[in-house]
C-alpha positions as CSV (number, residue, x, y, z in Angstrom):
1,X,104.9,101.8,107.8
2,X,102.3,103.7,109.1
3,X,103.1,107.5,109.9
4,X,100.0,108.1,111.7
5,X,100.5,105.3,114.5
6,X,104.5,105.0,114.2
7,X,106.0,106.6,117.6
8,X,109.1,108.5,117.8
9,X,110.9,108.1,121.1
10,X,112.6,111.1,122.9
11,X,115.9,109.4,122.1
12,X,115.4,108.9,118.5
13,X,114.4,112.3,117.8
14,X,117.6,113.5,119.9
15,X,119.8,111.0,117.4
16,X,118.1,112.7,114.1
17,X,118.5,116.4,115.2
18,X,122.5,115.7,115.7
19,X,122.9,113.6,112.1
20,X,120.7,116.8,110.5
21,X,123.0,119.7,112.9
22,X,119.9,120.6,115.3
23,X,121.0,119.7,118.2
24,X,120.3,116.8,120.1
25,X,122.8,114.4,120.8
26,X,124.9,112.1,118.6
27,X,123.1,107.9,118.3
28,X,126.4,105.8,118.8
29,X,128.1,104.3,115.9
30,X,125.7,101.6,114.5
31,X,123.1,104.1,114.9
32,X,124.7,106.6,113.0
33,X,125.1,104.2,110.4
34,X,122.1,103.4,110.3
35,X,120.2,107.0,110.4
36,X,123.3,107.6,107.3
37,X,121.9,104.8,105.9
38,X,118.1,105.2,106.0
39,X,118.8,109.1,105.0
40,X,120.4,107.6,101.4
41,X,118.2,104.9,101.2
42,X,115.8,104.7,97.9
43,X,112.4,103.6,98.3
44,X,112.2,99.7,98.0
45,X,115.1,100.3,100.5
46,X,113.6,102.5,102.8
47,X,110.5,100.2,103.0
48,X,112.4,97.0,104.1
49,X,114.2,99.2,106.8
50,X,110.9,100.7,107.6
51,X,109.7,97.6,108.8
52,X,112.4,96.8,111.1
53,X,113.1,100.5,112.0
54,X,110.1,101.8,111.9
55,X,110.8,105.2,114.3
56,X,114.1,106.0,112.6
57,X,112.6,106.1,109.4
58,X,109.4,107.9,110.1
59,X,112.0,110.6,112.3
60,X,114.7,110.6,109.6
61,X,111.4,111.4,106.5
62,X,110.2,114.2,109.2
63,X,113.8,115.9,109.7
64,X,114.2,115.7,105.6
65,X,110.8,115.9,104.1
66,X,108.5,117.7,106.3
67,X,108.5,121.7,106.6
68,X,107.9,121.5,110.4
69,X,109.7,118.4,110.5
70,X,112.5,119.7,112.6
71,X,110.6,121.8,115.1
72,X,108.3,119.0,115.6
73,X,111.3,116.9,116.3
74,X,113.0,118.9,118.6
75,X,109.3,119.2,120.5
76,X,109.3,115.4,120.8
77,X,112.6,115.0,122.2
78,X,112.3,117.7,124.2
79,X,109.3,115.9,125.8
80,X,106.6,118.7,124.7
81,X,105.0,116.8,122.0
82,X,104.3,112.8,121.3
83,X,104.7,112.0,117.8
């Protein structure tokens, strides 16, 4: 996975900011499962999800990982920012 050219839709970033308590809105349950799952994963794990999921992981590593990771989030599915 490539974070530089991996694209986070609107809708994705919406799903990560409810699983994280920042709003958004709540992904149904298979993706709730599978944000859960990708937020546990370890990283031989999160590499073979990565290629299949490749927004939900680079969203869910933001919304844990990055310090402006939220806010940049909330910008994307707000429609204010592309990521």
């Amino acid at each position: 996975m490539d974070r530089n050219t991996t694209t986070i839709p609107a809708e994705t970033a919406r799903h990560v900011l409810a699983v994280f308590n920042h709003g958004g809105y709540p992904p149904g349950r298979f993706g709730l499962q599978l944000l859960q799952l990708i937020a546990g994963a370890d990283q031989d794990n999160l590499a073979r999800l990565a290629e299949t999921f490749p927004a939900e992981v680079e969203a869910v590593r933001m919304a844990q990982y990055d310090d402006d990771g939220i806010a940049r989030l909330q910008a994307i599915a707000n429609g204010q920012a592309a990521a």
